[in-house]
C-alpha positions in Angstrom: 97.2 109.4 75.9 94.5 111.5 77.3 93.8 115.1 76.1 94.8 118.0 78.6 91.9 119.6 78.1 89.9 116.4 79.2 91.4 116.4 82.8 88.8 115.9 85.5 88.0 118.9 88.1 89.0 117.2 91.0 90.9 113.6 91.3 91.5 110.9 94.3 95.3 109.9 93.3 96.6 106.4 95.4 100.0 105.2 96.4 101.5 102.6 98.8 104.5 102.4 100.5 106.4 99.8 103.0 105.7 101.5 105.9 103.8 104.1 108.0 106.8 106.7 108.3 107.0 107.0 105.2 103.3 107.2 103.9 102.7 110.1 106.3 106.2 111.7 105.2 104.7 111.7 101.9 100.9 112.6 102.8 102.9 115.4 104.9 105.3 116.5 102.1 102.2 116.6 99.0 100.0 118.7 101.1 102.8 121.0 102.5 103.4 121.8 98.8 99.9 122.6 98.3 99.4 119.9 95.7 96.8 118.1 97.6 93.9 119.4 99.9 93.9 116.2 101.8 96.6 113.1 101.9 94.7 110.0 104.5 97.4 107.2 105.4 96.0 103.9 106.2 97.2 100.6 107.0 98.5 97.8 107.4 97.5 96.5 103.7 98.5 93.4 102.6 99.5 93.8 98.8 99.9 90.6 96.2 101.7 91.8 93.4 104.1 90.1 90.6 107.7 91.6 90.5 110.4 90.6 88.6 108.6 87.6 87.4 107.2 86.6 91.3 104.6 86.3 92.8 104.7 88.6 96.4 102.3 89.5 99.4 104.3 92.7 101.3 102.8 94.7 104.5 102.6 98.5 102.9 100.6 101.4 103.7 98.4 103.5 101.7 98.0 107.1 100.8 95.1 108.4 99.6 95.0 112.2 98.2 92.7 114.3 97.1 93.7 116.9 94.2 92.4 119.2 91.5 92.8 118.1 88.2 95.0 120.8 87.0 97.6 119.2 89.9 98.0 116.0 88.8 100.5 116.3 86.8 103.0 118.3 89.4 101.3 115.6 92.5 103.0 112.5 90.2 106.2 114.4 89.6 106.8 115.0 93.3 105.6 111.4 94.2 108.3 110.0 91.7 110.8 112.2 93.2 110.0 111.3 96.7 108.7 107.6 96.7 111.6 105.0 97.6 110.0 102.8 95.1 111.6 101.8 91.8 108.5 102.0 90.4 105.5 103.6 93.0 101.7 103.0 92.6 100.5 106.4 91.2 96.6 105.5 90.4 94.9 108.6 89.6 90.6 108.5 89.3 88.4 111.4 88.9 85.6 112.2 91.2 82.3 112.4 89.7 80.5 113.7 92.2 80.1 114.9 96.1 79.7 117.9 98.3 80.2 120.9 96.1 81.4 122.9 99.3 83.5 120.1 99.8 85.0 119.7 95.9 85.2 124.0 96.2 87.6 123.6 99.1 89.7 120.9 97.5 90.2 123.0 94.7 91.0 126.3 96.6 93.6 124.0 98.7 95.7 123.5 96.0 96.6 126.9 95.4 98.8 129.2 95.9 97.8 131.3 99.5 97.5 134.6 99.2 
């Protein structure tokens, strides 16, 4: 298990869902709650995934989010508690690089306002 203290700055966190009401109920619901600065919904995907010992191709839709590090940990909670999944893809990379105006304001999104 990783260290705390080794968490990236900021993080581009994934999920999919079955369908477009519900990604952008979730994109909607992660950056309401300030845990995200920015939640993009895209789709139709086709996924190809085993579960419960098959083989499967589904039509979902995917969520991409972009977080401070220090959030990650709150922005899988809530995605637990709000997926319809069993078990949702929560894929969590860090961002090595970019815009630093762009990485400042992703930060200062996922804060409390004043």
């Amino acid at each position: 298990m990783a260290d705390p203290g080794d968490v990236a700055e900021q993080v581009r966190v994934e999920t999919t869902t079955d369908g477009r009401a519900d990604a952008e109920r979730l994109a909607r619901s992660v950056t309401e709650a300030r845990l995200v600065a920015c939640a993009q919904v895209s789709g139709p995907i086709t996924s190809f995934y085993r579960w419960e010992d098959e083989v499967r191709a589904d039509e979902e839709w995917l969520v991409v989010m972009k977080t401070a590090g220090d959030r990650l940990g709150a922005l899988t909670a809530h995605l637990v508690e709000e997926h319809s999944y069993d078990v949702p893809e929560i894929i969590a990379v860090p961002i090595e690089g970019g815009s630093p105006e762009y990485l400042d304001w992703l930060v200062g999104e996922t804060r409390p306002s004043a």
